[in-house]
PDB file of N, CA, C, O and CB in Angstrom:
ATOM      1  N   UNK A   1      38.770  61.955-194.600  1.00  0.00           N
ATOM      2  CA  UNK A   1      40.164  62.089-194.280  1.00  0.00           C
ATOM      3  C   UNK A   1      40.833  60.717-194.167  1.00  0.00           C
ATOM      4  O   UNK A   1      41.913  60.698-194.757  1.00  0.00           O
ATOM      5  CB  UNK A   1      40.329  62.874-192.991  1.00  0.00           C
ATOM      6  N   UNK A   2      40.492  59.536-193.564  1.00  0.00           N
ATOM      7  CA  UNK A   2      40.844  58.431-193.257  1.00  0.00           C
ATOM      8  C   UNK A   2      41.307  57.999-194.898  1.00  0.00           C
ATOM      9  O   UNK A   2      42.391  57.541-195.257  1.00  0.00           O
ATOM     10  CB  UNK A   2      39.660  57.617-192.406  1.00  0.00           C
ATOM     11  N   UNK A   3      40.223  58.281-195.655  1.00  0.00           N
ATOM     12  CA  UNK A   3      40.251  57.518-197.459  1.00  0.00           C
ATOM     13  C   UNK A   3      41.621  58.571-197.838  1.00  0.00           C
ATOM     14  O   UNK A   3      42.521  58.083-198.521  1.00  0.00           O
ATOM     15  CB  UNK A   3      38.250  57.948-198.904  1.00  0.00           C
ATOM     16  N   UNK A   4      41.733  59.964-197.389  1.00  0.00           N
ATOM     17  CA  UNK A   4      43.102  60.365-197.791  1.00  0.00           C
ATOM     18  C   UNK A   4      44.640  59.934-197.808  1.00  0.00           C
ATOM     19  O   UNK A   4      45.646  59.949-198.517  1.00  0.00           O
ATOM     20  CB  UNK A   4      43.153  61.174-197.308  1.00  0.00           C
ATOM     21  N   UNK A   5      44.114  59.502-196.442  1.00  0.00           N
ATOM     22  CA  UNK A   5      45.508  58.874-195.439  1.00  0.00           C
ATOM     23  C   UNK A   5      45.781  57.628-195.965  1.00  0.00           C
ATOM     24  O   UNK A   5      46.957  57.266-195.936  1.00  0.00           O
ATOM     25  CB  UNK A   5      45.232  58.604-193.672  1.00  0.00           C
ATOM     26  N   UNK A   6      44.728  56.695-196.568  1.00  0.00           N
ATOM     27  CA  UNK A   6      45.168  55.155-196.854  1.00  0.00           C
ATOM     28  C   UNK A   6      45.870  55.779-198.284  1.00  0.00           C
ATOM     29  O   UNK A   6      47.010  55.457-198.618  1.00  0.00           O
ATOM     30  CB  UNK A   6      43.652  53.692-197.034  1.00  0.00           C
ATOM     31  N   UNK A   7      45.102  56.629-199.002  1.00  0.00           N
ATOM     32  CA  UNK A   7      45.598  56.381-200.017  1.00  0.00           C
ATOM     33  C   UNK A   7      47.356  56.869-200.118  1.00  0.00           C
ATOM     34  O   UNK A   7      48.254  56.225-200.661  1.00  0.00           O
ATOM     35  CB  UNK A   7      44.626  56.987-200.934  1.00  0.00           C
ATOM     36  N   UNK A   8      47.457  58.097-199.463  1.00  0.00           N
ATOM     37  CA  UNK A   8      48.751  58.942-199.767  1.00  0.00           C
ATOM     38  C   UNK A   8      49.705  57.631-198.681  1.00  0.00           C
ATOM     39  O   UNK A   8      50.769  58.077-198.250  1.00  0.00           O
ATOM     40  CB  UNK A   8      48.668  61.118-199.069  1.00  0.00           C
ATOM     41  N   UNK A   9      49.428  56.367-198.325  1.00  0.00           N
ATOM     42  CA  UNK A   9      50.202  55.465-197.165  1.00  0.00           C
ATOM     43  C   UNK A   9      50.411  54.698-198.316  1.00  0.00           C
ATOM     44  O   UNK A   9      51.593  54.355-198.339  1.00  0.00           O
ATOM     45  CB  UNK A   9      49.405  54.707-195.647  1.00  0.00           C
ATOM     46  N   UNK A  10      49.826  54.300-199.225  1.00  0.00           N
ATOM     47  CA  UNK A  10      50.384  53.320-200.264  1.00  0.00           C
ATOM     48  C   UNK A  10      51.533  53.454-200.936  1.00  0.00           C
ATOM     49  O   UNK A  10      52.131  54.495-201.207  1.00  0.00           O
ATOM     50  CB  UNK A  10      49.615  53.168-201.192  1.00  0.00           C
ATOM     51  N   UNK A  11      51.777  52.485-201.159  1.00  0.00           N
ATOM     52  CA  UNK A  11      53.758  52.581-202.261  1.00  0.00           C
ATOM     53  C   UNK A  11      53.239  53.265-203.156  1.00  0.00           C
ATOM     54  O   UNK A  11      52.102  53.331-203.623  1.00  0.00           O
ATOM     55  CB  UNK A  11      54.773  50.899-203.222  1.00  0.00           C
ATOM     56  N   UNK A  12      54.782  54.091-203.478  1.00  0.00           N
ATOM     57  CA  UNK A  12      54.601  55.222-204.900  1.00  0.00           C
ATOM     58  C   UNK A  12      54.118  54.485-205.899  1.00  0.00           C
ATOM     59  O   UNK A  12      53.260  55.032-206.592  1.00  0.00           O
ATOM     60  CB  UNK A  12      56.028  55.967-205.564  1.00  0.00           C
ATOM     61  N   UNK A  13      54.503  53.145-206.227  1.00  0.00           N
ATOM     62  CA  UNK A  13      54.067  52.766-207.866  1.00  0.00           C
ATOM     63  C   UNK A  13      53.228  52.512-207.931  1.00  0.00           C
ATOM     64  O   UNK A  13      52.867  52.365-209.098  1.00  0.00           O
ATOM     65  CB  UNK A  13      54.501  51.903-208.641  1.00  0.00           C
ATOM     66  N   UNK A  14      52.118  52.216-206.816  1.00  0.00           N
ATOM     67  CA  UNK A  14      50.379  52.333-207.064  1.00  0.00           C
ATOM     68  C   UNK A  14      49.847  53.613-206.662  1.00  0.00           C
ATOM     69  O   UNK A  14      48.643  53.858-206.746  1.00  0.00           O
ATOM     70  CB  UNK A  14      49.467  51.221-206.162  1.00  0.00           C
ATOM     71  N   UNK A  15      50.831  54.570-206.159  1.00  0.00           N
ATOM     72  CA  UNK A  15      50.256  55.745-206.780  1.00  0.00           C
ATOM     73  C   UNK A  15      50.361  56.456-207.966  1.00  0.00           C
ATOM     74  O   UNK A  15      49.794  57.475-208.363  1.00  0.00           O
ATOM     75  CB  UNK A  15      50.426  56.463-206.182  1.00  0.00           C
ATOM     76  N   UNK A  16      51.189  55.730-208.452  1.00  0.00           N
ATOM     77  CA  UNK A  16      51.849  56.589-209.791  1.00  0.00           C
ATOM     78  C   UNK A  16      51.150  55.793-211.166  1.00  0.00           C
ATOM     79  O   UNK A  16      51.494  56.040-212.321  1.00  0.00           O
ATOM     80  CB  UNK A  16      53.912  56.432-209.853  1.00  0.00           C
ATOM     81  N   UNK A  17      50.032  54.727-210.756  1.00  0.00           N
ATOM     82  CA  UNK A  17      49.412  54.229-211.879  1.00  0.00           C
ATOM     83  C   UNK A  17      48.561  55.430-211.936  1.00  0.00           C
ATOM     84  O   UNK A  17      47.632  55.162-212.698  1.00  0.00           O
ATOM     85  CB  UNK A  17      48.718  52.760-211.806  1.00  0.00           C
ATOM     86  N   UNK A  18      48.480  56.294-211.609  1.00  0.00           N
ATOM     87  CA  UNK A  18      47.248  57.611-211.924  1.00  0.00           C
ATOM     88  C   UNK A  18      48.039  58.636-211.749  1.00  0.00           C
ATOM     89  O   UNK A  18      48.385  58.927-210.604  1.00  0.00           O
ATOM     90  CB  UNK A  18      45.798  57.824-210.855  1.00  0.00           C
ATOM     91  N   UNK A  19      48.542  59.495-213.017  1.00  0.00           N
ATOM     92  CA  UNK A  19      49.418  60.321-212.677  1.00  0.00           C
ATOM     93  C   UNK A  19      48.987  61.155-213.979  1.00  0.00           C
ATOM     94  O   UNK A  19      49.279  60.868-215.140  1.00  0.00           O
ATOM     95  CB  UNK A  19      50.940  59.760-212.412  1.00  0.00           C
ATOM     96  N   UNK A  20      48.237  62.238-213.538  1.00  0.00           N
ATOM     97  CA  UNK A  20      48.236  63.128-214.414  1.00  0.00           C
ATOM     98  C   UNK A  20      49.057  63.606-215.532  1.00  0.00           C
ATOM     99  O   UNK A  20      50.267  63.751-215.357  1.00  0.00           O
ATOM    100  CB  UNK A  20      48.127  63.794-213.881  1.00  0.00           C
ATOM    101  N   UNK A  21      48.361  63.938-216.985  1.00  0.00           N
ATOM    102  CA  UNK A  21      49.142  64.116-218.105  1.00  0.00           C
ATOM    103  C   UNK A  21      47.860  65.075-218.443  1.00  0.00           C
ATOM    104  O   UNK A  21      46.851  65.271-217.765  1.00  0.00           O
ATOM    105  CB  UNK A  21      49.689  62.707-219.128  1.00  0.00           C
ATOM    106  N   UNK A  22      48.367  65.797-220.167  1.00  0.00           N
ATOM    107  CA  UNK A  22      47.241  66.096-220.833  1.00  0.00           C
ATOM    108  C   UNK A  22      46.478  65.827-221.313  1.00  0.00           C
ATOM    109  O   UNK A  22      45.775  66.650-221.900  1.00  0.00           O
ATOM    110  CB  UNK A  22      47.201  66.431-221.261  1.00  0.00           C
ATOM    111  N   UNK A  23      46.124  64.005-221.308  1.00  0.00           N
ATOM    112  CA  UNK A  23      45.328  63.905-222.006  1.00  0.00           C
ATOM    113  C   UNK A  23      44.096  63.527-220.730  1.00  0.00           C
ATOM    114  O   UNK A  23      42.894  63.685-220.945  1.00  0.00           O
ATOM    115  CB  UNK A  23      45.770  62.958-223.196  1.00  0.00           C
ATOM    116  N   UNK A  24      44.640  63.020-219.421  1.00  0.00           N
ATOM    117  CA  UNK A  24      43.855  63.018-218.234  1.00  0.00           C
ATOM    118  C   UNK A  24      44.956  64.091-217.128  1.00  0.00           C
ATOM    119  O   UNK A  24      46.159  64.104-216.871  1.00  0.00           O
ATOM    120  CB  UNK A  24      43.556  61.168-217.668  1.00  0.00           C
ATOM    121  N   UNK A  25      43.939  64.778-216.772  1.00  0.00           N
ATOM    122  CA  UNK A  25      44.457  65.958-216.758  1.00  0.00           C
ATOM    123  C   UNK A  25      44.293  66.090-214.828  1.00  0.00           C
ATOM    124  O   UNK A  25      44.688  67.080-214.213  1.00  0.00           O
ATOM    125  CB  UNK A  25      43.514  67.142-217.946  1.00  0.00           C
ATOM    126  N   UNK A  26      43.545  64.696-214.064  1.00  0.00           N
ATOM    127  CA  UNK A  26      43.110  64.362-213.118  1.00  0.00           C
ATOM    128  C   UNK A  26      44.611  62.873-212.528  1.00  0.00           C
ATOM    129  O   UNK A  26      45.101  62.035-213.286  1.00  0.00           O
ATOM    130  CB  UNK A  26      41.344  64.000-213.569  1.00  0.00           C
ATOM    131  N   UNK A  27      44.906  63.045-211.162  1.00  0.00           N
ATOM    132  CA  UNK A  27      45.702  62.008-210.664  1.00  0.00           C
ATOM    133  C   UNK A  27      46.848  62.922-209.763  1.00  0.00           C
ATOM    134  O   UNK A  27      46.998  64.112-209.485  1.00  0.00           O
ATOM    135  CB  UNK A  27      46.345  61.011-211.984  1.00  0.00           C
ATOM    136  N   UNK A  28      47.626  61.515-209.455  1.00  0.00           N
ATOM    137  CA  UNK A  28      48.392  61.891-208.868  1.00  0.00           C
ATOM    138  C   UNK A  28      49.801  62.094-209.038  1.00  0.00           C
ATOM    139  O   UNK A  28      50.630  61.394-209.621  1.00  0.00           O
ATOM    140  CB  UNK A  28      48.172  61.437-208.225  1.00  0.00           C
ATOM    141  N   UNK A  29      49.975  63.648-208.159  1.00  0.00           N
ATOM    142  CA  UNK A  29      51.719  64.300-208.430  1.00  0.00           C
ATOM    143  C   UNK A  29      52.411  64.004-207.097  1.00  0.00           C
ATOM    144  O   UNK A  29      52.051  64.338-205.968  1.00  0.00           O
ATOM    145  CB  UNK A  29      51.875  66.295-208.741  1.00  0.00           C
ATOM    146  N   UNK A  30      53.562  63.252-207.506  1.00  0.00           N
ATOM    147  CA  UNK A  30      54.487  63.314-206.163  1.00  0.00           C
ATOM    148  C   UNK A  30      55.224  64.086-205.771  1.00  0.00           C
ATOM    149  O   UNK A  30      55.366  65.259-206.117  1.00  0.00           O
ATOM    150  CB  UNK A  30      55.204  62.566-206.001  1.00  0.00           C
ATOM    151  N   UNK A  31      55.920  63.317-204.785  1.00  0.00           N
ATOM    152  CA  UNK A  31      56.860  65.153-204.164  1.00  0.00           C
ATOM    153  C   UNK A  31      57.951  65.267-205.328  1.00  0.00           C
ATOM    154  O   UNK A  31      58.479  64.434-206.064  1.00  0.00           O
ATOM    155  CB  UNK A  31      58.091  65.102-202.077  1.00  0.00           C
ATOM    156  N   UNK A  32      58.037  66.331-205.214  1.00  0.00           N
ATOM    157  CA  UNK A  32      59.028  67.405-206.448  1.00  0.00           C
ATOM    158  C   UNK A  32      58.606  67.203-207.685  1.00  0.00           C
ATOM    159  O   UNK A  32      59.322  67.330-208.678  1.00  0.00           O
ATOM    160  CB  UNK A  32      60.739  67.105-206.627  1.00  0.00           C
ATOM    161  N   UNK A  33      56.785  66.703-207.697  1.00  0.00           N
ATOM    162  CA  UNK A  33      56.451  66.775-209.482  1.00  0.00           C
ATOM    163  C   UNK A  33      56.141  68.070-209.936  1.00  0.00           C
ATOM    164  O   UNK A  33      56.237  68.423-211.111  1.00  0.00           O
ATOM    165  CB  UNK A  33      55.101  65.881-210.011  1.00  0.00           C
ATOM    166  N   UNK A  34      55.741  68.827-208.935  1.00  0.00           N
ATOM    167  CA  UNK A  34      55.739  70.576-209.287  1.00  0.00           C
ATOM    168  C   UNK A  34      56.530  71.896-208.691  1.00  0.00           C
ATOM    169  O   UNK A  34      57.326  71.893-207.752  1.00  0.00           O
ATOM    170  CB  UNK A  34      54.433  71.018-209.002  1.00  0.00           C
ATOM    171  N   UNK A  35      56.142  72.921-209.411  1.00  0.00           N
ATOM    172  CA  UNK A  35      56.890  73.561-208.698  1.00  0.00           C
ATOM    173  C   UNK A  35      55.702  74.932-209.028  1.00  0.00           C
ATOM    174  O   UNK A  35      55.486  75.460-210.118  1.00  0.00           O
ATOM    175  CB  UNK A  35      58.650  73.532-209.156  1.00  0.00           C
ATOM    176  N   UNK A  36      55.155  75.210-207.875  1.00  0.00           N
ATOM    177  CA  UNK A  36      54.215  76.540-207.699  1.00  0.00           C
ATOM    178  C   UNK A  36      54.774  78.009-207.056  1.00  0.00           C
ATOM    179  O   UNK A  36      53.995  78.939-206.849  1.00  0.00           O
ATOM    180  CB  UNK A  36      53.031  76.092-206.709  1.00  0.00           C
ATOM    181  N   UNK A  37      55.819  78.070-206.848  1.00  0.00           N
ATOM    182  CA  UNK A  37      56.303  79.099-206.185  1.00  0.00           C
ATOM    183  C   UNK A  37      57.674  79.042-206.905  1.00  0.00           C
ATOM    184  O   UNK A  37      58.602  78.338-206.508  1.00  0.00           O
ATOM    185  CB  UNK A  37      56.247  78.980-204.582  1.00  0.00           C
ATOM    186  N   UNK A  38      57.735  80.044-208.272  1.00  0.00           N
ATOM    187  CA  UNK A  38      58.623  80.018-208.714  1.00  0.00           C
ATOM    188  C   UNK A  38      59.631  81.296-208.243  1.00  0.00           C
ATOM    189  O   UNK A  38      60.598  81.598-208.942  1.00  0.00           O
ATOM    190  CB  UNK A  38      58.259  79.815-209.896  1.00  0.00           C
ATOM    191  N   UNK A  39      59.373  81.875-207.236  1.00  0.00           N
ATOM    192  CA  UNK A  39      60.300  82.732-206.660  1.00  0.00           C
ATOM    193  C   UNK A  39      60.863  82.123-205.426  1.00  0.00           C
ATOM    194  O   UNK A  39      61.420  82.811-204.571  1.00  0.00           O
ATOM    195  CB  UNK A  39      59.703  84.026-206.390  1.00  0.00           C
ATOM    196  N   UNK A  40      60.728  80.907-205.335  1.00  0.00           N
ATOM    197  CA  UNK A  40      61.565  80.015-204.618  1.00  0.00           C
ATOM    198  C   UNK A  40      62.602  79.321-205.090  1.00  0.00           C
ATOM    199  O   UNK A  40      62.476  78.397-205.894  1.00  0.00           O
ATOM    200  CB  UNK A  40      60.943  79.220-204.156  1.00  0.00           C
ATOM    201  N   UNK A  41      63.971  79.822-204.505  1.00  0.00           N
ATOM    202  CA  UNK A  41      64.875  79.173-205.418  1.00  0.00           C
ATOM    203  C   UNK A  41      65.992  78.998-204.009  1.00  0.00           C
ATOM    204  O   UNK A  41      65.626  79.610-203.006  1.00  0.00           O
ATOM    205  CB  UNK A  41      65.410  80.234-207.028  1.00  0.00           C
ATOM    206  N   UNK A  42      67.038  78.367-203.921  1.00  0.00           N
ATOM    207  CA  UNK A  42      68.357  77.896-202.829  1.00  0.00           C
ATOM    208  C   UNK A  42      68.898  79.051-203.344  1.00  0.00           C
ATOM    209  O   UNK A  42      68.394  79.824-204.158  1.00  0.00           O
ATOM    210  CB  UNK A  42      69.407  76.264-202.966  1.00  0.00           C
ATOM    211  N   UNK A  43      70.378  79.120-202.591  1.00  0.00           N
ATOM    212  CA  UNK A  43      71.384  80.098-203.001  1.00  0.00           C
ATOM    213  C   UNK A  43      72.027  80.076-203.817  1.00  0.00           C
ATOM    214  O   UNK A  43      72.902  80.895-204.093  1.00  0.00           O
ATOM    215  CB  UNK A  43      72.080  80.342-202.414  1.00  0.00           C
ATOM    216  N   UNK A  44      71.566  78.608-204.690  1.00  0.00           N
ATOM    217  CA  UNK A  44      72.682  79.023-206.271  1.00  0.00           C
ATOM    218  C   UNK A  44      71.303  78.950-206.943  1.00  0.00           C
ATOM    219  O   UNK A  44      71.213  78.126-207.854  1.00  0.00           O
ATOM    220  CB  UNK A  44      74.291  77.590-207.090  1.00  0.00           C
ATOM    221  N   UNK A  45      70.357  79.580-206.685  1.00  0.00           N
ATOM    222  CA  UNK A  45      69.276  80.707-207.543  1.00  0.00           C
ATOM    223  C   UNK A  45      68.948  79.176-208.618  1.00  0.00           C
ATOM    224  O   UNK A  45      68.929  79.404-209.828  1.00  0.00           O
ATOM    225  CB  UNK A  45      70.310  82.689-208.628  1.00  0.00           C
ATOM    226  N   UNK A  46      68.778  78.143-208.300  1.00  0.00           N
ATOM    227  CA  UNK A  46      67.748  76.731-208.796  1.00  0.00           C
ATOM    228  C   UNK A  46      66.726  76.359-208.201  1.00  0.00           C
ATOM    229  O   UNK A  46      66.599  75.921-207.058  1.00  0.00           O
ATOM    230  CB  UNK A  46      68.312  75.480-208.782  1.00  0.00           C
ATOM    231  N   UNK A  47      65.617  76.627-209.398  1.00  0.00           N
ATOM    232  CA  UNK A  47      64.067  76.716-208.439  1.00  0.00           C
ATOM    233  C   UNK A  47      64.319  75.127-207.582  1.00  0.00           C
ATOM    234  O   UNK A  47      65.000  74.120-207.771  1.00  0.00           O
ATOM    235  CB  UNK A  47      62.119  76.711-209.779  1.00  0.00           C
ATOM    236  N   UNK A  48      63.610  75.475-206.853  1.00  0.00           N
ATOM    237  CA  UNK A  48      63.490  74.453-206.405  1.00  0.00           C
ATOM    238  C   UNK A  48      61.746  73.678-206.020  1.00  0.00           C
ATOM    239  O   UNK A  48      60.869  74.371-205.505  1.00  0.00           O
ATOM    240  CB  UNK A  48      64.391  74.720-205.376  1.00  0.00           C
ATOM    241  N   UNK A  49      61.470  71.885-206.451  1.00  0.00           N
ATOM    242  CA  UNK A  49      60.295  71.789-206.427  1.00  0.00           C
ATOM    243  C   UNK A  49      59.377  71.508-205.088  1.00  0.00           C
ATOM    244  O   UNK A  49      59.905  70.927-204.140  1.00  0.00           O
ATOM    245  CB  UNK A  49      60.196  70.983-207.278  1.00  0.00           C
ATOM    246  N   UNK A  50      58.237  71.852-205.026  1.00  0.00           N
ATOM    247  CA  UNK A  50      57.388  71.591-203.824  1.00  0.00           C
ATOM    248  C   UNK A  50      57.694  70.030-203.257  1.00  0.00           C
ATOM    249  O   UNK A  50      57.771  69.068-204.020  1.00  0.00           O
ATOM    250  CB  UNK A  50      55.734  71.791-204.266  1.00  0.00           C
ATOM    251  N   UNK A  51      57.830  69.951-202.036  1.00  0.00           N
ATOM    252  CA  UNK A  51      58.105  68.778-201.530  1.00  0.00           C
ATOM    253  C   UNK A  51      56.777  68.645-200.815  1.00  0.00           C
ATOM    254  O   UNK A  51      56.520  69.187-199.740  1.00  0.00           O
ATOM    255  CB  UNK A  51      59.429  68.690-200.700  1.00  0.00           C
ATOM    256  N   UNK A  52      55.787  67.711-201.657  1.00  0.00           N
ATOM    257  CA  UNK A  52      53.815  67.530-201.118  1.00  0.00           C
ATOM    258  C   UNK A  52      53.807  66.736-202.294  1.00  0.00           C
ATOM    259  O   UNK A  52      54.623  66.750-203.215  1.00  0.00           O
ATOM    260  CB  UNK A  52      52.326  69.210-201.086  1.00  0.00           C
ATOM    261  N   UNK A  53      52.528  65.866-202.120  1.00  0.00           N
ATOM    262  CA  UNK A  53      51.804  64.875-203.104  1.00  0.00           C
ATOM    263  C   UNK A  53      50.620  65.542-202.995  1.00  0.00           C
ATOM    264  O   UNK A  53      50.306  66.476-202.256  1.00  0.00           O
ATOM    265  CB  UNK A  53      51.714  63.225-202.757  1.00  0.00           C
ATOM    266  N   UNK A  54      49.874  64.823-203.993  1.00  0.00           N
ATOM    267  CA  UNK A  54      48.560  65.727-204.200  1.00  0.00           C
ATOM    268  C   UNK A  54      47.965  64.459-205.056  1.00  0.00           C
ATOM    269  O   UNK A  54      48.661  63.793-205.822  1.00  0.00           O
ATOM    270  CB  UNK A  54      48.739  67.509-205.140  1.00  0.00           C
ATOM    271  N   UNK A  55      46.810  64.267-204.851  1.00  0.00           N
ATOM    272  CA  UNK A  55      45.786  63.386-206.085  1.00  0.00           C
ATOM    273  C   UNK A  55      44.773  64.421-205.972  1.00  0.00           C
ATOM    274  O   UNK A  55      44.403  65.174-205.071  1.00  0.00           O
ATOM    275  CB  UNK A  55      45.065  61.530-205.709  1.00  0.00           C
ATOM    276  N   UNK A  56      44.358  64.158-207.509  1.00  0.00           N
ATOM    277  CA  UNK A  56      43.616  65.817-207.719  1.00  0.00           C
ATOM    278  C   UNK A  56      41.988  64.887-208.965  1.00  0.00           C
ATOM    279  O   UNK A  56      42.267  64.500-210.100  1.00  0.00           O
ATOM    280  CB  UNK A  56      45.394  67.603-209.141  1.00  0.00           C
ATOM    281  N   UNK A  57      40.527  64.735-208.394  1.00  0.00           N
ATOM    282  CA  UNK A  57      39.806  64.222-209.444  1.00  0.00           C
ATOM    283  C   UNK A  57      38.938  65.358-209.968  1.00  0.00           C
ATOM    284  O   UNK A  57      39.160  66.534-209.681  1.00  0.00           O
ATOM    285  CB  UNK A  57      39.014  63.005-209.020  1.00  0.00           C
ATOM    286  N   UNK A  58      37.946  64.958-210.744  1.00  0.00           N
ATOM    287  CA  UNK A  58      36.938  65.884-211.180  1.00  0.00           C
ATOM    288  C   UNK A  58      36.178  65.614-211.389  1.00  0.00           C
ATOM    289  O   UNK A  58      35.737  64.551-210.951  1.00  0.00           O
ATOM    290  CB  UNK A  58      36.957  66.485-211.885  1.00  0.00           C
ATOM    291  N   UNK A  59      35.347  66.579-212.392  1.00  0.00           N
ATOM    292  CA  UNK A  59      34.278  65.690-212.763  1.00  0.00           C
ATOM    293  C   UNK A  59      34.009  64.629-213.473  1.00  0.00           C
ATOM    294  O   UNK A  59      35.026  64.169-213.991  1.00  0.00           O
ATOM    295  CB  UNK A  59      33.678  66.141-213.112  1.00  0.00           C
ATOM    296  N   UNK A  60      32.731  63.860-213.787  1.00  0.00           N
ATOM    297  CA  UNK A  60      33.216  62.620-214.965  1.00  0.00           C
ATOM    298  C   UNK A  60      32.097  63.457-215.821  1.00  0.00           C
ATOM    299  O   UNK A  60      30.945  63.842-215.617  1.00  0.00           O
ATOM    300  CB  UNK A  60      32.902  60.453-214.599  1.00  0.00           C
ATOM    301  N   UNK A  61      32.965  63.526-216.792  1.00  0.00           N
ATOM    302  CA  UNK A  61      32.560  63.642-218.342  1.00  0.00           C
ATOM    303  C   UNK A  61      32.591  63.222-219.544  1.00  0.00           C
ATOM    304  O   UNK A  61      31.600  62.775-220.121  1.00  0.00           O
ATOM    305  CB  UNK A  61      32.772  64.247-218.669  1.00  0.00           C
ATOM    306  N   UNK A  62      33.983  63.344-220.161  1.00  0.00           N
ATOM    307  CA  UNK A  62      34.256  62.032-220.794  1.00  0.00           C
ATOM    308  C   UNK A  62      34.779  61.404-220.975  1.00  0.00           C
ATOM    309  O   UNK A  62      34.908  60.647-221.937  1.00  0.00           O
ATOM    310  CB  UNK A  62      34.221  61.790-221.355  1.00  0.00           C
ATOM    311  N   UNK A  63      35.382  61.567-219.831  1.00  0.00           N
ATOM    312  CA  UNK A  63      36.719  59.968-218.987  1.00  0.00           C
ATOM    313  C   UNK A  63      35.920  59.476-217.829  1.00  0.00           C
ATOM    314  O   UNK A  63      35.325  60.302-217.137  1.00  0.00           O
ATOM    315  CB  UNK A  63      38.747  60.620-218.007  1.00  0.00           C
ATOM    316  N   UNK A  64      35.841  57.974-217.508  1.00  0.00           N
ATOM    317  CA  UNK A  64      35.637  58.221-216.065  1.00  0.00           C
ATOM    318  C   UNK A  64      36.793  58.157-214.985  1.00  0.00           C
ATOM    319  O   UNK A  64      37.977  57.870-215.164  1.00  0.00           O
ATOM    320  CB  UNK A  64      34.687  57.295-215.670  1.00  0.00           C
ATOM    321  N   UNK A  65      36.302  58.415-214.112  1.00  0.00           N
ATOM    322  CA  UNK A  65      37.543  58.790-213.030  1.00  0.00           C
ATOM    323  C   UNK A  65      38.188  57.647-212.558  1.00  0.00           C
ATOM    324  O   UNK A  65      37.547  56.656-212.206  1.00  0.00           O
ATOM    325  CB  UNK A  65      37.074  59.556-211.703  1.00  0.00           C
ATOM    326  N   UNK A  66      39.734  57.721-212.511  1.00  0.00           N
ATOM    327  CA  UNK A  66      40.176  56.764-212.876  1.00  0.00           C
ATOM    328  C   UNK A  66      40.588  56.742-211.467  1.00  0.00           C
ATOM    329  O   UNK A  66      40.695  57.893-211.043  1.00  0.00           O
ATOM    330  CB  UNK A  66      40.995  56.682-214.068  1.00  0.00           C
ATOM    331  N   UNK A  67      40.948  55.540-210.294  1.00  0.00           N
ATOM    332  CA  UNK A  67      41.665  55.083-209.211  1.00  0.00           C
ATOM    333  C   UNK A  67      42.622  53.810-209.210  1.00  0.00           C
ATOM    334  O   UNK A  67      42.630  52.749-209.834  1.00  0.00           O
ATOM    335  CB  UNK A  67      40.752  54.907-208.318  1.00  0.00           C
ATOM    336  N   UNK A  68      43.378  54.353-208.291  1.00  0.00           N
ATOM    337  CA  UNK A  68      44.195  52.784-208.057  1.00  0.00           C
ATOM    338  C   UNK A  68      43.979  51.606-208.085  1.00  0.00           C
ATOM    339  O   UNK A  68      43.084  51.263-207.313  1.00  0.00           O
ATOM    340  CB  UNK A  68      44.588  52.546-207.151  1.00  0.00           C
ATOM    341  N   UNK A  69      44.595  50.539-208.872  1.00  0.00           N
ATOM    342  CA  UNK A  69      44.447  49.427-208.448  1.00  0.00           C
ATOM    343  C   UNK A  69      44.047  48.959-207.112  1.00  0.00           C
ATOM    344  O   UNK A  69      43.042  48.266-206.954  1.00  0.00           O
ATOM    345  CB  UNK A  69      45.330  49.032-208.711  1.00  0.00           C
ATOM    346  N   UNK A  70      44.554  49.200-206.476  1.00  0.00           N
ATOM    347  CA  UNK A  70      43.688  48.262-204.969  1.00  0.00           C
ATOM    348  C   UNK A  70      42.991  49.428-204.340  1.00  0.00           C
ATOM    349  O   UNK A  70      43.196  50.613-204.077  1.00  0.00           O
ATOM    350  CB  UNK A  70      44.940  47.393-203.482  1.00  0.00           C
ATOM    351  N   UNK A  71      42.167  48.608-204.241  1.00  0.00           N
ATOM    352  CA  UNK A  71      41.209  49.522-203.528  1.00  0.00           C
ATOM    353  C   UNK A  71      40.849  49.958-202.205  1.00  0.00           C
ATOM    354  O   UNK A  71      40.849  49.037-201.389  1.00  0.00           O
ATOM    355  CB  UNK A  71      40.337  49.217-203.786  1.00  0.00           C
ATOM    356  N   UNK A  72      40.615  50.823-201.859  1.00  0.00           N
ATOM    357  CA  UNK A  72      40.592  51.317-200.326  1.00  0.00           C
ATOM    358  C   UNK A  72      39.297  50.890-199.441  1.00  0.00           C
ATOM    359  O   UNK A  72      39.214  51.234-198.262  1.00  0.00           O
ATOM    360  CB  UNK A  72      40.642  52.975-200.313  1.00  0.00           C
TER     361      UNK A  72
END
């Protein structure tokens, strides 16, 4: 938990050097990069996105797992 906390305490742009795409499909999403509850919407009916970060790894296969520049 402590290695969670340093990391999600760092500035966005060294979290955002690992930011999931399709071709690495592992990293990190900031607040309002998704939206999982699409029957959530305000009163003028516009989804609206999850306000949470998330870094998400896996296994290594045939990427290795990629982390932030500075290290924890």
């Amino acid at each position: 938990m402590k290695i969670s906390k340093e990391f999600f305490d760092l500035p966005s742009n060294i979290k955002k050097e690992i930011i999931s795409s399709k071709h690495y499909p592992y990293g990190y999403n900031g607040l309002n990069d998704e939206n999982l509850s699409l029957g959530y919407k305000n009163s003028a009916t516009i989804l609206l996105s999850d306000v949470k970060e998330s870094f998400s790894i896996g296994p290594e296969h045939e990427q290795k797992i990629r982390w932030p520049s500075k290290a924890l």
